[in-house]
FILUMBA-799335 format. One record per residue (C-alpha): residue in three letters; x negated, y, z. Coordinates in steps of 0.5 Angstrom, whole numbers, plus 500, padded with zeros to 3 digits. Example, Ala and Ser with C-alpha at 12.3 -4.5 7.8 and 13.67 -1.06 7.14 Angstrom:
ALA475491516;SER473498514;
***
This chain:
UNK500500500;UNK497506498;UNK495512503;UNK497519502;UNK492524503;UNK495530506;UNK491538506;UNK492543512;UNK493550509;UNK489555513;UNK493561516;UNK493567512;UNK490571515;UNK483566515;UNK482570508;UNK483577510;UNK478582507;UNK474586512;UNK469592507;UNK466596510;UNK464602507;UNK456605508;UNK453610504;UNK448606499;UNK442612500;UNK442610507;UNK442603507;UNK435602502;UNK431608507;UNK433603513;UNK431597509;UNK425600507;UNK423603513;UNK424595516;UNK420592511;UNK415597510;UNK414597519;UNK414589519;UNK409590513;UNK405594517;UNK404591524;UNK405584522;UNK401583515;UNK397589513;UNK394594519;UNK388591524;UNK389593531;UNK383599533;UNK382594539;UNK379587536;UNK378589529;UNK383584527;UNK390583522;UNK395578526;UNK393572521;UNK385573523;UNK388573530;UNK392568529;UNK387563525;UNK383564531;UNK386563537;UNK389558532;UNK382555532;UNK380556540;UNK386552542;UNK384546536;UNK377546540;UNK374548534;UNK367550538;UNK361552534;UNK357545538;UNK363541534;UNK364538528;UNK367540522;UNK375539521;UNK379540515;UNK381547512;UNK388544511;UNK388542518;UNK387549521;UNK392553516;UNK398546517;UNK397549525;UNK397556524;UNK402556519;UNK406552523;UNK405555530;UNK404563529;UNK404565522;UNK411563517;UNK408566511;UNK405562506;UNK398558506;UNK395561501;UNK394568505;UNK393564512;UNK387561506;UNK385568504;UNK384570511;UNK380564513;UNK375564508;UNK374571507;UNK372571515;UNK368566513;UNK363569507;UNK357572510;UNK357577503;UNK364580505;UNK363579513;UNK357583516;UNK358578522;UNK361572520;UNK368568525;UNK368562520;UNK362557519;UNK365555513;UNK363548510;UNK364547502;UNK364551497;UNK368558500;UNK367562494;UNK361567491;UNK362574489;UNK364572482;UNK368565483;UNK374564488;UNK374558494;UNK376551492;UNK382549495;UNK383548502;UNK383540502;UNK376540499;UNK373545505;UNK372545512;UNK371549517;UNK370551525;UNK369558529;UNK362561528;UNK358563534;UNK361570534;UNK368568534;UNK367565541;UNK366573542;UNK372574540;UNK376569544;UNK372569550;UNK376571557;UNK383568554;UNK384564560;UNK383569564;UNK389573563;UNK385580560;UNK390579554;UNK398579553;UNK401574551;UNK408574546;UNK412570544;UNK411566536;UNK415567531;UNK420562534;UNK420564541;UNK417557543;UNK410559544;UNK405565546;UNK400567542;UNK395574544;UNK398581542;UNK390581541;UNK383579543;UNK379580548;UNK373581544;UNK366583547;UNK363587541;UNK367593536;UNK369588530;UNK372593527;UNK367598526;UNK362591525;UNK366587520;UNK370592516;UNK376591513;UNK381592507;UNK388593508;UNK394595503;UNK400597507;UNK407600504;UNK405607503;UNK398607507;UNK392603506;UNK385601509;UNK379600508;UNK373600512;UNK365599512;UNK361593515;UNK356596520;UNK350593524;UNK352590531;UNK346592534;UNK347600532;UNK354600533;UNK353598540;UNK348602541;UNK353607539;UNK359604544;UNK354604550;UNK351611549;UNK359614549;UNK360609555;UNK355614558;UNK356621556;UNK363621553;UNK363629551;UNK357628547;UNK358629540;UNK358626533;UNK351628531;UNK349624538;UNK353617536;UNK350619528;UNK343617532;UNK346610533;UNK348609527;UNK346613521;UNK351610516;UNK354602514;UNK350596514;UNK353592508;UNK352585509;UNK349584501;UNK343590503;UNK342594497;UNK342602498;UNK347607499;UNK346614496;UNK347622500;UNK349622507;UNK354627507;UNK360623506;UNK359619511;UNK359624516;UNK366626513;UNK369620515;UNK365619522;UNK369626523;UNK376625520;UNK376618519;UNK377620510;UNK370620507;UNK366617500;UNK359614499;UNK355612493;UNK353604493;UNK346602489;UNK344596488;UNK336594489;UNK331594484;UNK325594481;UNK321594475;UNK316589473;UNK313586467;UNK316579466;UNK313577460;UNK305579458;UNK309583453;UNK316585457;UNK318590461;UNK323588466;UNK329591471;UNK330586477;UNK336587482;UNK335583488;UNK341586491;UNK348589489;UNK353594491;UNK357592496;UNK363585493;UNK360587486;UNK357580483;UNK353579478;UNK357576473;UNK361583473;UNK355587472;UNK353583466;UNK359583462;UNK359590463;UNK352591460;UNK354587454;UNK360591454;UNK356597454;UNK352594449;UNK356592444;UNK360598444;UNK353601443;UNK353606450;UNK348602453;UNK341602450;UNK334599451;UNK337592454;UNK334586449;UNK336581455;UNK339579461;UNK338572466;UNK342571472;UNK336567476;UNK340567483;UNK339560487;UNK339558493;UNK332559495;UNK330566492;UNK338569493;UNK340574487;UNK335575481;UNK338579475;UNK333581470;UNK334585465;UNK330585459;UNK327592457;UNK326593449;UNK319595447;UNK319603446;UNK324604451;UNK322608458;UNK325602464;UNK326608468;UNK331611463;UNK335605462;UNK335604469;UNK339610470;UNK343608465;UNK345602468;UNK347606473;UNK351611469;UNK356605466;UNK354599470;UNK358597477;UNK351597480;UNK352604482;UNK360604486;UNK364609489;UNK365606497;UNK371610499;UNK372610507;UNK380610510;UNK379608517;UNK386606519;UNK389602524;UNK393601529;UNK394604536;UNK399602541;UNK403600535;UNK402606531;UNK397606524;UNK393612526;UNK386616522;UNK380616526;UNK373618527;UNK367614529;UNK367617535;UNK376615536;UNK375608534;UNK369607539;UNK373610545;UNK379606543;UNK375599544;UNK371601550;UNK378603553;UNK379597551;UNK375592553;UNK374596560;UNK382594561;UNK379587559;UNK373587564;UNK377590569;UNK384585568;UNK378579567;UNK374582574;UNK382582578;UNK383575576;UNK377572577;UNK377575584;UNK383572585;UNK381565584;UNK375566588;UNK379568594;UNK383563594;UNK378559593;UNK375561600;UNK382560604;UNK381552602;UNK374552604;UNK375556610;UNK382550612;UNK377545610;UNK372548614;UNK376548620;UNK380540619;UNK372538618;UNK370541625;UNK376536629;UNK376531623;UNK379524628;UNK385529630;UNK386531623;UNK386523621;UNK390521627;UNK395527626;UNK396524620;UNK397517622;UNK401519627;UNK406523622;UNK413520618;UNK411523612;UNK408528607;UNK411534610;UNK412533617;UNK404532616;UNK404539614;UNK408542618;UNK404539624;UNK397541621;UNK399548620;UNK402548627;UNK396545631;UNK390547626;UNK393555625;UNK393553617;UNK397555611;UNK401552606;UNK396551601;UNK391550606;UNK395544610;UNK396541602;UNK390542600;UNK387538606;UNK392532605;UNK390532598;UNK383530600;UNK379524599;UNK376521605;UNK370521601;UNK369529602;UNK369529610;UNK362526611;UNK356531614;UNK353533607;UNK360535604;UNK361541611;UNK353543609;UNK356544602;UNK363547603;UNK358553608;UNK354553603;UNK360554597;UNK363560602;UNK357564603;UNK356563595;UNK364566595;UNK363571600;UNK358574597;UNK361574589;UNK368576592;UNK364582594;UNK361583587;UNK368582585;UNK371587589;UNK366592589;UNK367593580;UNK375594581;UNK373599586;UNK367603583;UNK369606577;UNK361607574;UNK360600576;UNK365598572;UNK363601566;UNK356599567;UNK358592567;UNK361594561;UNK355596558;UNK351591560;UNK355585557;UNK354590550;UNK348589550;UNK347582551;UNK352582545;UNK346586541;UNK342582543;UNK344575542;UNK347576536;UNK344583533;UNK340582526;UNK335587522;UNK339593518;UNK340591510;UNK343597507;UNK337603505;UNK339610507;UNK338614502;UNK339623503;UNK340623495;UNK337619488;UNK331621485;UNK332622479;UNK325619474;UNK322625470;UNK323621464;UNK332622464;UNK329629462;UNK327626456;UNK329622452;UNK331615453;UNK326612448;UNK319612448;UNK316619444;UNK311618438;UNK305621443;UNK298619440;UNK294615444;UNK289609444;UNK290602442;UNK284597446;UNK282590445;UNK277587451;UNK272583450;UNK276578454;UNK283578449;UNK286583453;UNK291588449;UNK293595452;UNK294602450;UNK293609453;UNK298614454;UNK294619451;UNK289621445;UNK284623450;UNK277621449;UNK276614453;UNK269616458;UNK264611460;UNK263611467;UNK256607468;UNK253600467;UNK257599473;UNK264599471;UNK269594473;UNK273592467;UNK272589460;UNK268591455;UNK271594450;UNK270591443;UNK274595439;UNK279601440;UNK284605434;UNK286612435;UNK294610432;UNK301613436;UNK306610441;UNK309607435;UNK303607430;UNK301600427;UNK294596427;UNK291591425;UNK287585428;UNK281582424;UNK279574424;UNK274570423;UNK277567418;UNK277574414;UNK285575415;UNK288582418;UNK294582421;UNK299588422;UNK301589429;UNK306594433;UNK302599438;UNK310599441;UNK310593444;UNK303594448;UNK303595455;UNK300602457;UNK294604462;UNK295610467;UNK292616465;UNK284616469;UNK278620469;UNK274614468;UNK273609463;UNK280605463;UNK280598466;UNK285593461;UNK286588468;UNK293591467;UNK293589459;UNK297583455;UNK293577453;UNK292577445;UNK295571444;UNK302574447;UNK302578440;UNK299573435;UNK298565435;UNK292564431;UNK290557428;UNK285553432;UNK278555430;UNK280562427;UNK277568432;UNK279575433;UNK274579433;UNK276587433;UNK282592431;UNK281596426;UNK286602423;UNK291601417;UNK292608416;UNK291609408;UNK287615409;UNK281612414;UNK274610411;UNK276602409;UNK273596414;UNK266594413;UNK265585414;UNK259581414;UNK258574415;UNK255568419;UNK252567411;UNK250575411;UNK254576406;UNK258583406;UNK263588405;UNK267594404;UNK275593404;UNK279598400;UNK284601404;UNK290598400;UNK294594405;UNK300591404;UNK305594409;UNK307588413;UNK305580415;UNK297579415;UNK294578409;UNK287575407;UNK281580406;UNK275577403;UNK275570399;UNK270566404;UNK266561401;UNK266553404;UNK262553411;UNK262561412;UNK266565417;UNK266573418;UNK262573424;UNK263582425;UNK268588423;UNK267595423;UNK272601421;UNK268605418;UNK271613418;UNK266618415;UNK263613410;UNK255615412;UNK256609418;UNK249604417;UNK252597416;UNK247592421;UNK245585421;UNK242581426;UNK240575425;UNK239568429;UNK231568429;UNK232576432;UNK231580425;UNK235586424;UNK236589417;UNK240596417;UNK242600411;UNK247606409;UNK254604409;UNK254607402;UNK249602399;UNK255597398;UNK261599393;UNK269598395;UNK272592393;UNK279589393;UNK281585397;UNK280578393;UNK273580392;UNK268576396;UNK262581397;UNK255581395;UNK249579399;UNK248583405;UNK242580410;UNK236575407;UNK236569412;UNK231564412;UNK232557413;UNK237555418;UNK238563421;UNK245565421;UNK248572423;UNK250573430;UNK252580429;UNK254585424;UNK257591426;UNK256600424;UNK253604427;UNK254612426;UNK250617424;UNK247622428;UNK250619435;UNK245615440;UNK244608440;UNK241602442;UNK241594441;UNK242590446;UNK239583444;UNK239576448;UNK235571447;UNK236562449;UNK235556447;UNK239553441;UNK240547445;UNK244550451;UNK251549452;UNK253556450;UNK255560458;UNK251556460;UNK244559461;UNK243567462;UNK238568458;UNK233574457;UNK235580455;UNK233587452;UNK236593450;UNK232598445;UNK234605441;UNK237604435;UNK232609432;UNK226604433;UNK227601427;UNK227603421;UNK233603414;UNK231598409;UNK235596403;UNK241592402;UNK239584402;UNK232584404;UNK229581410;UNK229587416;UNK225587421;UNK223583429;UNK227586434;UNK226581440;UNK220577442;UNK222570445;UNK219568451;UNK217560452;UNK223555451;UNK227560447;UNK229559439;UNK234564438;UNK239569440;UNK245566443;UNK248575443;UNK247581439;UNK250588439;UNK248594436;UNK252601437;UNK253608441;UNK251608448;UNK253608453;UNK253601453;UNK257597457;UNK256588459;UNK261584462;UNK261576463;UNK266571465;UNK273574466;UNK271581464;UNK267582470;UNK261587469;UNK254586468;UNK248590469;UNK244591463;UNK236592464;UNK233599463;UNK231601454;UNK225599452;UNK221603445;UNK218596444;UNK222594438;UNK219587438;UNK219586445;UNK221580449;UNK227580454;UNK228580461;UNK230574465;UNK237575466;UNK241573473;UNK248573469;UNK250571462;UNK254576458;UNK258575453;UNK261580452;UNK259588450;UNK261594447;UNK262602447;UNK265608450;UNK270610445;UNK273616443;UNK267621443;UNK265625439;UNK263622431;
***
């Protein structure tokens, strides 16, 4: 049998409508006003007082009562932000994560909460998601959260009214000021510079002690932010507007310095960059600017950041660009130079306030003067109550058989009480206490430890009472707890203080490298460089300790050369890309200048021998040969590459160049049998390039050249000669050796014999060195050291005298007067 379903009908006034009417203006002010003061309190403002936004607060109470302690081990991210999510903060875990990591990078925090494990985010890259990384309270936290136990804090309800978290932390050191902080609000924002604990502290603690001083005083303790990424804040006078009213602006920098990165390259390193600013941003911005061609000078750019050596950007400088010019470029466009703007914001009794340095310092030591005195009053409590259970025990101790046979004698635990506090004088707690007791804690040494307990509490009592009593003692107990703060966990100052930016002479000029004329330097060691001007290159003496020099061009900035071979070649190359000597009164050293092989890579057996000019209208370059053979080249050089210069015959190779400039030189040769034949540059005709030259020297049998050079008209000279034995391994033995006036011997002709210009001593047989040219000579051996060269002889044909050291290497001043 079917059942009929039957519907209550509700009363007709169930359905009633109630509108009320309310002005739609009004609605949305109260409802913003609601949401932007919730926003305000709860998300987006610290407190003055700990420094902290309700979510840092809470992550960390969070953390102390999970027992994350910094001597325990690790715990999942997950797990810590499941609990703060779950307990106090209902508002997402991303912004609990947010706040968890940010607390734990020490290139945001200058004194990290959070000791991160994994991978908590760089400046470019964001963190790896929570379950991937763990985390537990640093040692500064333990600062933060110290004294929660002991009643110096409010507690209030959470979200649900089931539990009681802080209202703030009893922190021990300004953190505030420490850490900094960013905050975005309705209608207001923060934002706040990190700073160096030890300087804020000296700050705070100076303010403790004179509290009229002025801004100046504190300014004292703490000159500016410490960032905790280092680099350099530029002008000074900001930072003193937003010490005084809260609102003020810096320059950040980042450090660098310039440096030669290759034997040929000019660099730029950055070491350390403006405050959140990473590498990665800094060079997309540099090849932006490249590319839309508002940035010049830059070849290249390495990130070679690593966990040993910290942040290493290099920025590679083209040749014939001023490095200091490019780097106030990079300045100029790049974000390695930022605007830090200073909004001290926070909240003060519950209301967003503007304050200076010396209002964010007071705030704190009111503070944490409440904290000490609060933590000062609980901890005397607990110690008289303490000393009343002592002095009970004291007194049951004394009359011990009474005490156990009245509690013997007792029908239960309360008439046993009442009895105790009748007969002894007890109190309550007193009489409890003692019925609690274990038996084992009434023998004879258990009553010497209880005097000895209550003398120790008597005398702590009276430390205690005396800091609630005296104001001045208060305060210095205030004061000594900062310091001890300081000085556990103070660290250096990272951040260089700068009144202004100095400014390179070069940014008054242009960018790139002017076509000065200057010199372009070969030493007899392979070292390549240029001066910085065209001024005549001195000699100093047999003494000086650098290089000899064996050729020299007078070219400009941007001016080409050419380096001739043994194998009868000349290779262009740009005087741009040399590395420059400073300007000096004495004869340059080329310690500073670049290996030959960085420029030109020459095939195995072939040798450089000097530079010479490509200008068309100098005199051409003379050649001879290890066969005696020489030449005079025509000034018709192609206008790039290399190109060969005399058509060598099978065994031979050019020995010697000299760029002839007047065409009046004398050409010399000299022989391994120690002849030297020397005639008029003019006595051999011009040829081309392909040519193969005429006869030079006639070598008698087994002699060859071992030098061939010019020597100028009219100028001083001398030949140097150095005699051995042709069995020696070449370096391996000094040798004699003599230097004689070029004017002993005499002119002959082209293609004869010459004349002896050295005598050799017993063991010798032929010259290992020889070298002919204007004085004032300069020797130098092995890595370019000098070497003394013995007193001119008039004795053409004398012999040598023994030398101490072997030469190999000798040349000329260069750059006097033709």
């Amino acid at each position: 049998m079917a059942r009929s379903r039957t519907r209550s009908t509700p009363p007709e006034d169930a359905f009633e409508e109630k509108i009320v009417d309310i002005d739609v203006t009004e609605e949305m002010s109260n409802a913003f006003l609601e949401y932007s003061l919730s926003v305000i309190h709860s998300r987006a403002l610290p407190d003055a007082r700990d420094g902290l936004k309700p979510v840092q607060r809470r992550i960390l109470y969070s953390m102390s009562e999970m027992g994350l302690r910094p001597d325990r081990g690790h715990v999942k991210s997950s797990r810590i932000v499941g609990d703060v999510m779950g307990k106090y903060h209902p508002h997402g875990d991303s912004a609990i994560y947010e706040a968890l990591v940010r607390m734990a990078q020490d290139f945001t925090m200058r004194l990290p909460l959070v000791d991160g494990h994994g991978n908590f985010g760089s400046l470019d890259d964001g963190p790896a998601a929570s379950r991937y990384t763990e985390a537990r309270m640093a040692p500064a936290a333990l600062l933060m959260v110290g004294g929660l136990d002991e009643e110096t804090v409010d507690f209030v309800p959470n979200y649900d009214d089931q539990l009681l978290q802080p209202a703030v932390l009893p922190t021990a050191y300004p953190n505030l000021l420490v850490n900094g902080v960013t905050g975005i609000a309705v209608g207001m924002a923060t934002n706040m510079a990190p700073h160096n604990l030890v300087e804020v502290i000296g700050a705070a603690r100076y303010l403790l002690d004179h509290p009229t001083c002025s801004l100046d005083d504190l300014m004292k303790h703490v000159p500016g932010p410490d960032l905790p990424c280092g680099g350099r804040i530029i002008g000074l006078d900001g930072i003193r507007d937003a010490y005084l009213t809260g609102r003020g602006s810096f320059r950040t920098r980042a450090t660098t310095r310039i440096e030669k990165i290759t034997p040929r390259k000019m660099g730029i390193v950055v070491t350390e960059l403006p405050y959140l600013v990473g590498p990665e941003k800094v060079i997309d911005k540099v090849r932006d600017a490249v590319q839309a061609k508002k940035l010049q000078g830059i070849s290249d750019v390495k990130d070679l950041t690593d966990r040993k050596n910290g942040l290493r950007l290099v920025f590679e400088v083209k040749n014939g660009f001023h490095p200091e010019a490019v780097l106030e470029q990079l300045y100029k466009l790049t974000p390695m130079e930022e605007n830090f703007g200073i909004n001290a914001v926070a909240l003060v009794d519950g209301e967003p306030r503007t304050m200076g340095l010396k209002e964010l310092l007071r705030v704190f030591l009111d503070f944490r003067i409440e904290v000490v005195r609060r933590r000062t009053a609980y901890r005397l409590a607990r110690k008289e109550t303490r000393l009343h259970l002592v002095e009970g025990l004291l007194v049951a101790i004394l009359d011990i058989d009474e005490v156990i046979q009245l509690i013997r004698s007792s029908d239960d635990v309360a008439t046993a009480r009442q009895r105790l506090i009748d007969v002894f004088d007890l109190t309550e707690a007193q009489a409890s206490y003692i019925l609690d007791l274990q038996l084992r804690r009434l023998t004879k040494f258990s009553r010497i430890e209880l005097e000895n307990e209550k003398s120790d509490l008597e005398r702590e009592i009276e430390a205690l009472r005396a800091i609630l009593e005296d104001e001045t003692l208060l305060r210095k107990t205030v004061g000594t707890e900062l310091a001890d703060v300081a000085r556990a966990h103070g660290t250096p100052r990272r951040t260089v203080l700068l009144e202004s930016a100095a400014v390179p002479a070069t940014t008054a000029t242009s960018l790139e490298v002017a076509d000065d004329p200057c010199w372009v330097l070969l030493s007899s060691s392979g070292l390549l460089a240029r001066t910085t001007t065209d001024e005549p290159i001195p000699g100093d003496g047999p003494r000086a300790k650098h290089d000899a020099i064996v050729g020299a061009v007078r070219t400009t900035a941007r001016g080409e050369y050419a380096l001739v071979t043994s194998a009868g070649r000349m290779i262009r190359l740009s005087a741009l890309d040399l590395p420059t000597l400073p300007p000096t009164s004495t004869a340059p050293s080329l310690a500073g200048g670049a290996p030959l092989a960085a420029y030109v890579d020459l095939p195995r057996g072939e040798e450089p021998l000097t530079i010479v000019s490509v200008d068309s209208g100098s005199g051409g370059v003379a050649l001879g040969t290890v066969a005696g053979t020489v030449k005079r080249v025509t000034t018709d050089y192609p206008s790039r590459g290399d190109w060969e210069v005399i058509a060598l015959k099978d065994g031979d190779r050019v020995i010697g160049a000299a760029e002839l400039v007047t065409g009046t030189e004398h050409l010399v040769f000299i022989a391994s049998d120690a002849q030297l034949l020397h005639f008029p540059a003019s006595a051999v005709r011009p040829q081309g390039r392909s040519a193969a030259g005429m006869s030079g020297i006639r070598l008698s049998a087994g002699a060859h050249v071992v030098f061939f050079g010019a020597v100028a008209e009219g100028r001083e000279a001398v030949v140097v000669t150095a005699s051995g034995s042709a069995g020696a391994l070449p370096g391996t033995q000094p040798g004699s050796v003599k230097v004689t006036p070029f004017g002993e011997y005499p002119a002959k002709g082209r293609a004869t014999g010459g004349v002896r210009c050295h005598r050799f001593l017993k063991g010798e047989d032929t010259l290992v060195l020889a070298w002919a040219g204007a004085t004032p000579v300069r020797a130098s051996g092995g890595g370019g050291v000098a070497v003394d060269l013995p007193a001119a002889t008039g004795r053409r044909d004398g012999s040598g005298v023994p030398a101490t050291t072997v030469v190999s290497g000798i040349g000329a001043s260069v750059g006097g007067p033709s």
